[in-house]
Structure formats: structure tokens, C-alpha cells
Chimera marker file (.cmm) of the C-alpha trace (Angstrom):
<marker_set name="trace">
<marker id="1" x="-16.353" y="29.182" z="-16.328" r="1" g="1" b="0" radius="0.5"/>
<marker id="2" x="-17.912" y="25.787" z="-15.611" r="1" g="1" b="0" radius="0.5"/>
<marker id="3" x="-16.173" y="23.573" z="-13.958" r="1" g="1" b="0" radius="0.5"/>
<marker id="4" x="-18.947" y="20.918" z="-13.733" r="1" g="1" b="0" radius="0.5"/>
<marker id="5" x="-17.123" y="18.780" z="-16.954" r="1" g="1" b="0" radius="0.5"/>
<marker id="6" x="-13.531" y="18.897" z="-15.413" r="1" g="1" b="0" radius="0.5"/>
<marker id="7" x="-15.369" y="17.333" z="-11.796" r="1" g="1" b="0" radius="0.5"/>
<marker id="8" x="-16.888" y="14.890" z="-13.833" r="1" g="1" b="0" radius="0.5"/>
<marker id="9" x="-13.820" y="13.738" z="-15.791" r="1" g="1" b="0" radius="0.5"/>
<marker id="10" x="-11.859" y="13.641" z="-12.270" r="1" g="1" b="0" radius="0.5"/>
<marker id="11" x="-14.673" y="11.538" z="-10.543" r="1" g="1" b="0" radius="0.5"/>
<marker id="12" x="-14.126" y="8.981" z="-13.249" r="1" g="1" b="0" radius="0.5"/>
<marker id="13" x="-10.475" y="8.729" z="-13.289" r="1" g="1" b="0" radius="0.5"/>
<marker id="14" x="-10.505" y="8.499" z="-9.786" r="1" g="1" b="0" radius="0.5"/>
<marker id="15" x="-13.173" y="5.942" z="-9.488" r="1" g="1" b="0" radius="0.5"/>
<marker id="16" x="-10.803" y="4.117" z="-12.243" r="1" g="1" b="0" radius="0.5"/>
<marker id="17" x="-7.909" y="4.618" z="-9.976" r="1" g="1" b="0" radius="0.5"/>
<marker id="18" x="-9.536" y="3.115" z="-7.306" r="1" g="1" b="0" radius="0.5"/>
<marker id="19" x="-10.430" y="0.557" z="-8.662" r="1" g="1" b="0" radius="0.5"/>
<marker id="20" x="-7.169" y="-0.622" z="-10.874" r="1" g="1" b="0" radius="0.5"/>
<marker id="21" x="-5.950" y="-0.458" z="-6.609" r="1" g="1" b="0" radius="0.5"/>
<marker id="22" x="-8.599" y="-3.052" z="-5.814" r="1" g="1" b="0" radius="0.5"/>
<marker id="23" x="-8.106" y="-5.100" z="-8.625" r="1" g="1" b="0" radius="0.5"/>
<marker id="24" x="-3.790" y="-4.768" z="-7.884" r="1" g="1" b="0" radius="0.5"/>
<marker id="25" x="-3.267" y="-3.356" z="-11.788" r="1" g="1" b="0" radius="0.5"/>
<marker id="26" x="-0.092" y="-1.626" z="-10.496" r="1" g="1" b="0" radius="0.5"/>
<marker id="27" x="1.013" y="-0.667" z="-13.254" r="1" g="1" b="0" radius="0.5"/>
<marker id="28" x="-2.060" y="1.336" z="-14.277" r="1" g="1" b="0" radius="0.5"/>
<marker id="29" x="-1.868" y="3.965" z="-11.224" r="1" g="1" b="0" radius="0.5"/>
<marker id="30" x="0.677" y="6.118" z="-12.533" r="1" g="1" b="0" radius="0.5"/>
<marker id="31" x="-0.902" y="6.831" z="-15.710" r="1" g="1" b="0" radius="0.5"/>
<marker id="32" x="-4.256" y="7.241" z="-13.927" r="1" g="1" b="0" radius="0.5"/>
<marker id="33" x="-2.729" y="9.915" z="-11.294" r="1" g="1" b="0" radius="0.5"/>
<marker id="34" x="-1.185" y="11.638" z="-13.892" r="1" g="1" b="0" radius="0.5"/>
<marker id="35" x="-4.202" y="12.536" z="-15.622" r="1" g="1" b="0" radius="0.5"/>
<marker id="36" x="-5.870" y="13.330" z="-11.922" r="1" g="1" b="0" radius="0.5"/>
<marker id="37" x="-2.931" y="15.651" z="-11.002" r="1" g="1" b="0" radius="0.5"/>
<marker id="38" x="-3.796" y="17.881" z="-14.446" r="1" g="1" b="0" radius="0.5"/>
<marker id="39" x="-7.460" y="17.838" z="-14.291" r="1" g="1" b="0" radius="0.5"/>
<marker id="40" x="-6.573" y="18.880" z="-10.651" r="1" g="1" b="0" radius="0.5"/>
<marker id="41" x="-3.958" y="21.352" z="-11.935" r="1" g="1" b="0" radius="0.5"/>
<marker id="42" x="-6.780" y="22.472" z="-14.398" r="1" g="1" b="0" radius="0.5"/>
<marker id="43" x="-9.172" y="23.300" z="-12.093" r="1" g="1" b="0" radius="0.5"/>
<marker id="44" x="-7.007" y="25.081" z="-10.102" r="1" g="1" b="0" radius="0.5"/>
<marker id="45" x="-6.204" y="27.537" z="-12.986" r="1" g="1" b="0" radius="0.5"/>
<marker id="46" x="-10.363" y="27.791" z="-13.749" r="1" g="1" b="0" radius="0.5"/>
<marker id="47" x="-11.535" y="28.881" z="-10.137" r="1" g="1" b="0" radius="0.5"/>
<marker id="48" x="-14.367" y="27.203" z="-8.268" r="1" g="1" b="0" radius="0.5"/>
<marker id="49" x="-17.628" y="26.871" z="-8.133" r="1" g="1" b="0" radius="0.5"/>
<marker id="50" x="-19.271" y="30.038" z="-6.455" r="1" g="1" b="0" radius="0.5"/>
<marker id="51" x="-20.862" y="28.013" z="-3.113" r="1" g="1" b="0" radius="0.5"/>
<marker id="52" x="-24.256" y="29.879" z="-4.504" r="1" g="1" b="0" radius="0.5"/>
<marker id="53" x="-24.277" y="28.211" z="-7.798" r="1" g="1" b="0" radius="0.5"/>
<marker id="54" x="-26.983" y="25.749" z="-8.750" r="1" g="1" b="0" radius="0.5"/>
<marker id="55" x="-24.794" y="23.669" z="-9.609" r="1" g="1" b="0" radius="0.5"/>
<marker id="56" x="-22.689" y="24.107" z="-6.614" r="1" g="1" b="0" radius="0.5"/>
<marker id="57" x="-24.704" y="20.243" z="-4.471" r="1" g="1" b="0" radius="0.5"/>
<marker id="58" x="-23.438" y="18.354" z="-7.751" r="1" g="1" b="0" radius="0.5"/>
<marker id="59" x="-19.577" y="19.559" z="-7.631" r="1" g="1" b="0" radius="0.5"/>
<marker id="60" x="-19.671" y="19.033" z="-3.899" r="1" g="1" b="0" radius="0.5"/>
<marker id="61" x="-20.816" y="15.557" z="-4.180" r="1" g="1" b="0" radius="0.5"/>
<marker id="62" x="-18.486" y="15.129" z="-7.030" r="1" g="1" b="0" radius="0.5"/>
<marker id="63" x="-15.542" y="16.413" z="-5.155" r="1" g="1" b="0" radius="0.5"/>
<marker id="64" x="-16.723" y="14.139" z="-1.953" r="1" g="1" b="0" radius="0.5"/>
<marker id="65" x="-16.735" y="11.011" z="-4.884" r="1" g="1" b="0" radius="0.5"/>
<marker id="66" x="-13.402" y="11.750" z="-5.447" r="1" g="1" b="0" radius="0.5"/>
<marker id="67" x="-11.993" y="12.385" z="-2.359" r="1" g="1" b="0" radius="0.5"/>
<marker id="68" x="-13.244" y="9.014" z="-1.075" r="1" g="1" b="0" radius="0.5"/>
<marker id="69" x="-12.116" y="7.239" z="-4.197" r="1" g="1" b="0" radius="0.5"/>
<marker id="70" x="-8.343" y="8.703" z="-3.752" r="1" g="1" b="0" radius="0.5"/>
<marker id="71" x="-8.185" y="7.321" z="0.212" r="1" g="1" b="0" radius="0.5"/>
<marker id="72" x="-9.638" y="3.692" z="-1.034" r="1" g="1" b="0" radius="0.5"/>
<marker id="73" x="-6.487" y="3.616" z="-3.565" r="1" g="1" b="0" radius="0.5"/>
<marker id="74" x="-4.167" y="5.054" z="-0.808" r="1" g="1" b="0" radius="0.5"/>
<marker id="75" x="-5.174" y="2.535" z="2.060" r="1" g="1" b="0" radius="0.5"/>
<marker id="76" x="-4.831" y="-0.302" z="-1.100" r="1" g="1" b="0" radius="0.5"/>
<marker id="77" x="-1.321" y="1.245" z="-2.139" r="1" g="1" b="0" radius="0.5"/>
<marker id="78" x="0.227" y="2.139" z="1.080" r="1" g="1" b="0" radius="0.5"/>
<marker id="79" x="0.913" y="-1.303" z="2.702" r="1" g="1" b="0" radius="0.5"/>
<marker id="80" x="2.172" y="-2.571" z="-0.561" r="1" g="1" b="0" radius="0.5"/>
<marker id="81" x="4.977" y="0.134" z="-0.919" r="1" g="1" b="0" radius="0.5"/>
<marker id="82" x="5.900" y="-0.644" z="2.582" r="1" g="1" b="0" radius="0.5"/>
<marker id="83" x="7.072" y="-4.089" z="1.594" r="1" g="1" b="0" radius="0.5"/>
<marker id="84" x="8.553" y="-3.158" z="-1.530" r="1" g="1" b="0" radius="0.5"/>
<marker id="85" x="10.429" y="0.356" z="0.146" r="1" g="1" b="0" radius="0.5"/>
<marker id="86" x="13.179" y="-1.962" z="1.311" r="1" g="1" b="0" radius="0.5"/>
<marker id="87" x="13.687" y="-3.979" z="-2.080" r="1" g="1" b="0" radius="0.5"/>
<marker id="88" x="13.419" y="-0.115" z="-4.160" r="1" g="1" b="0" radius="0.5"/>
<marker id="89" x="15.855" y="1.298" z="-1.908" r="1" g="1" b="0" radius="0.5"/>
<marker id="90" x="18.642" y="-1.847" z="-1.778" r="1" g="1" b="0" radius="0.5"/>
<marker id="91" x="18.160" y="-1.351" z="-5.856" r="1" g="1" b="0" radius="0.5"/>
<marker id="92" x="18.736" y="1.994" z="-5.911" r="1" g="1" b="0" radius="0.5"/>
<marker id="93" x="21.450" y="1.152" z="-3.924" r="1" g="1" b="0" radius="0.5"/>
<marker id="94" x="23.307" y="-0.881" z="-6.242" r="1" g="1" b="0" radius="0.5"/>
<marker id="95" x="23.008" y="1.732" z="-9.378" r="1" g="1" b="0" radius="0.5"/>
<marker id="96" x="25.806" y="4.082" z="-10.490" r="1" g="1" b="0" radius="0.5"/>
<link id1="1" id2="2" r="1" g="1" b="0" radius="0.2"/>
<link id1="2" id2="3" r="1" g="1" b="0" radius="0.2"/>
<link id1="3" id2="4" r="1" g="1" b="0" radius="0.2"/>
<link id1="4" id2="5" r="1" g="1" b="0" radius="0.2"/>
<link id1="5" id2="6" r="1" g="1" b="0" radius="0.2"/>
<link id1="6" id2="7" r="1" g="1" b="0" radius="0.2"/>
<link id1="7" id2="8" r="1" g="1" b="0" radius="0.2"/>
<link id1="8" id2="9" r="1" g="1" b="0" radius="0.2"/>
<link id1="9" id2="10" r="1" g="1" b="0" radius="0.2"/>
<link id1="10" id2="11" r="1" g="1" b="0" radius="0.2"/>
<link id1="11" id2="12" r="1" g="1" b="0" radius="0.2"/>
<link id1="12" id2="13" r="1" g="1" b="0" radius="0.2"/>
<link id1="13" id2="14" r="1" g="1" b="0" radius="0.2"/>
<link id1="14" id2="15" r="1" g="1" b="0" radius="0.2"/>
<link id1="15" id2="16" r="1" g="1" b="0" radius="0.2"/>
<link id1="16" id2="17" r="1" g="1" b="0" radius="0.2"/>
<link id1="17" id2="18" r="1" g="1" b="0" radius="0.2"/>
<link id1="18" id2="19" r="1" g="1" b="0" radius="0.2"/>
<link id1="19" id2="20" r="1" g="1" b="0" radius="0.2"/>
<link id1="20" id2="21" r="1" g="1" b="0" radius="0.2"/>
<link id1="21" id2="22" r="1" g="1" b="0" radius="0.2"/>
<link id1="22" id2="23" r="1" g="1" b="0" radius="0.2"/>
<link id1="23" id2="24" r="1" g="1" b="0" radius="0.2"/>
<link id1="24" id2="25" r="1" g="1" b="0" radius="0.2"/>
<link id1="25" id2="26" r="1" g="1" b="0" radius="0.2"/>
<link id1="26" id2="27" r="1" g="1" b="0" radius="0.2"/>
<link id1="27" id2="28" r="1" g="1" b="0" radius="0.2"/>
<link id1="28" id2="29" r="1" g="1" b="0" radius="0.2"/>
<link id1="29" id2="30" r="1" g="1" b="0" radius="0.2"/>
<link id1="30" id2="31" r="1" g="1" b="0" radius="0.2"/>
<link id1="31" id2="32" r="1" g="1" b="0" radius="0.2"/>
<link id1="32" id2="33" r="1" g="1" b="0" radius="0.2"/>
<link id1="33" id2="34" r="1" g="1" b="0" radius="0.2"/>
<link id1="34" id2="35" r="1" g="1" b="0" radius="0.2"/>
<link id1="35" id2="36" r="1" g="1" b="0" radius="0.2"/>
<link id1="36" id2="37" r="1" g="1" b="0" radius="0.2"/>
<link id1="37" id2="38" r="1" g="1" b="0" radius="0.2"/>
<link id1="38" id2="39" r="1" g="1" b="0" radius="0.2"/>
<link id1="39" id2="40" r="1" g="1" b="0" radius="0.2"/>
<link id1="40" id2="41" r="1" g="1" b="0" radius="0.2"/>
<link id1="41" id2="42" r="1" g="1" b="0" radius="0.2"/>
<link id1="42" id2="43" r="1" g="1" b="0" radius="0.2"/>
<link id1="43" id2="44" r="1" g="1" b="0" radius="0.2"/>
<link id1="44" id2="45" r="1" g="1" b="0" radius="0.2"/>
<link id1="45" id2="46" r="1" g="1" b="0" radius="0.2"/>
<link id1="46" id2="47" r="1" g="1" b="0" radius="0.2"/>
<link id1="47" id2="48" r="1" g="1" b="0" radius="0.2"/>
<link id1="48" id2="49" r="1" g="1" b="0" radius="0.2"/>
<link id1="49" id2="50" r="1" g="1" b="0" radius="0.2"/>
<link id1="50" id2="51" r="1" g="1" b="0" radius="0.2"/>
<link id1="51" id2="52" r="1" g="1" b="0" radius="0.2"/>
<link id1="52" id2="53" r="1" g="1" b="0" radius="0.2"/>
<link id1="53" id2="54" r="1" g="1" b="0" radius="0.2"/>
<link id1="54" id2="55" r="1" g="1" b="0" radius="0.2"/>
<link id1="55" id2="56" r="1" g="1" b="0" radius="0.2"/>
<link id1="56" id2="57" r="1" g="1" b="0" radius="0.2"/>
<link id1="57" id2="58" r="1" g="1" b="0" radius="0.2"/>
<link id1="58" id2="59" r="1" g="1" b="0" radius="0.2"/>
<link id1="59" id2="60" r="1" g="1" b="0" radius="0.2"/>
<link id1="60" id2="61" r="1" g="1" b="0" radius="0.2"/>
<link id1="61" id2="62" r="1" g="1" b="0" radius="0.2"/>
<link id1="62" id2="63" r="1" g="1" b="0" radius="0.2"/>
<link id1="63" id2="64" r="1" g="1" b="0" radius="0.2"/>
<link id1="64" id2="65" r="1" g="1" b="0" radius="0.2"/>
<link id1="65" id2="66" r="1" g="1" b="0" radius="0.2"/>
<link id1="66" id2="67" r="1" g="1" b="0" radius="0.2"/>
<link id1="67" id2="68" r="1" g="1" b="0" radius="0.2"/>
<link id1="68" id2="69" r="1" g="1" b="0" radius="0.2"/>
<link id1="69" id2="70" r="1" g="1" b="0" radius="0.2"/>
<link id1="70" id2="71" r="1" g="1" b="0" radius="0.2"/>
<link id1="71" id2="72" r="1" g="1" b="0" radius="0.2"/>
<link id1="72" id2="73" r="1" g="1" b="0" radius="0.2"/>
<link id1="73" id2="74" r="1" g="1" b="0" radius="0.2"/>
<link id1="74" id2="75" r="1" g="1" b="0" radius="0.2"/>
<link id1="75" id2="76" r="1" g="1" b="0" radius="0.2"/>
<link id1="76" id2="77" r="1" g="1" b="0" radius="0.2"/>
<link id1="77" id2="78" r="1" g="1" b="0" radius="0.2"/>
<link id1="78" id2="79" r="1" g="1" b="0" radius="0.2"/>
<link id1="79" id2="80" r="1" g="1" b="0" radius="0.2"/>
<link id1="80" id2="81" r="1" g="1" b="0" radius="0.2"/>
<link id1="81" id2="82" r="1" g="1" b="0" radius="0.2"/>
<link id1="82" id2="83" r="1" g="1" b="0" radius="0.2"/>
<link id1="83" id2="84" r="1" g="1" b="0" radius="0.2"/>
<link id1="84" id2="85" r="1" g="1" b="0" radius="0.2"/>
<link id1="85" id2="86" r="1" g="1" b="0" radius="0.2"/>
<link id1="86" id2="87" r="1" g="1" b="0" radius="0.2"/>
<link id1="87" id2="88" r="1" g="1" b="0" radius="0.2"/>
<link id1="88" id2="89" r="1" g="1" b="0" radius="0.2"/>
<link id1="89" id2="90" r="1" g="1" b="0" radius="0.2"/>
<link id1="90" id2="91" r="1" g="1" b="0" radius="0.2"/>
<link id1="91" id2="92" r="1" g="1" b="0" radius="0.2"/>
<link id1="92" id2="93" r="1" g="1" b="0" radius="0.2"/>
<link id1="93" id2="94" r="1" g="1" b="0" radius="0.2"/>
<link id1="94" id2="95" r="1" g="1" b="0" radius="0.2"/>
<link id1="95" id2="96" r="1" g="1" b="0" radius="0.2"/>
</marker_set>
């Protein structure tokens, strides 16, 4: 089954995750992740791409793409969770 269109779709909502982290459009992230955890989730059901396939450079690269794009928008996120851990936890405190 190719795979090739599912790689491509999770290249761009990464590249969109990344960069709603750059531009600080917090609220965007969750949405975006969501729909990277079930193309994710999706390719996981399909199988890979056999490592003899001629298409096999293009979902590599793809996959790099990706990759790279999630760690930009975790280095962005990170340190701003830090400072907010403290005023999400003392609120959680105070609910029932």
C-alpha cells in the first residue's frame, strides 16, 4: 500500500506545527498534533515502505522533514511549559 500520500500529509502538518511554535499560535498546536498523532497512527496500521522501494529516498527524506520539524516545535514549546507548569499545577490545585 503506498504510503508516500500519508508522509506527505504528515510533512505538512508538521512543518505547520512548527511553525504556529515559531510564530507562538499556542493555541493552534493541539489541533495540529492531533492530526500528526493519526496520520502517525495511520501509518502504523499501513506498514512501511520496503527499504528497496523506489520510492523508499523520498519517504526517508520525508520522515527526516518531519522529524526535524517536531524537535524545532519541542525546543519552542518546552521552555514555555516550564514557566507555566507552576501556574497549571497551583490551578489545578484549587479545583474540586
Amino acid at each position: 500500500m503506498d504510503t508516500l500520500p500519508l508522509l506527505r500529509s504528515l510533512r505538512e502538518v508538521s512543518g505547520q506545527l512548527a511553525a504556529k511554535a515559531r510564530e507562538g499560535e499556542w493555541d493552534a498546536l493541539p489541533e495540529l498534533q492531533s492530526r500528526a498523532d493519526k496520520l502517525v497512527d495511520e501509518l502504523r496500521m499501513r506498514g512501511g515502505v520496503a527499504p528497496d522501494s523506489p520510492s523508499s529516498a523520498e519517504a526517508a527524506a520525508l520522515i527526516r522533514a518531519a522529524l526535524d520539524d517536531f524537535a524545532a516545535a519541542r525546543e519552542i514549546v518546552a521552555p514555555w511549559l516550564e514557566q507555566v507548569k507552576p501556574l497549571l499545577d497551583a490551578f489545578s490545585a484549587t479545583q474540586p
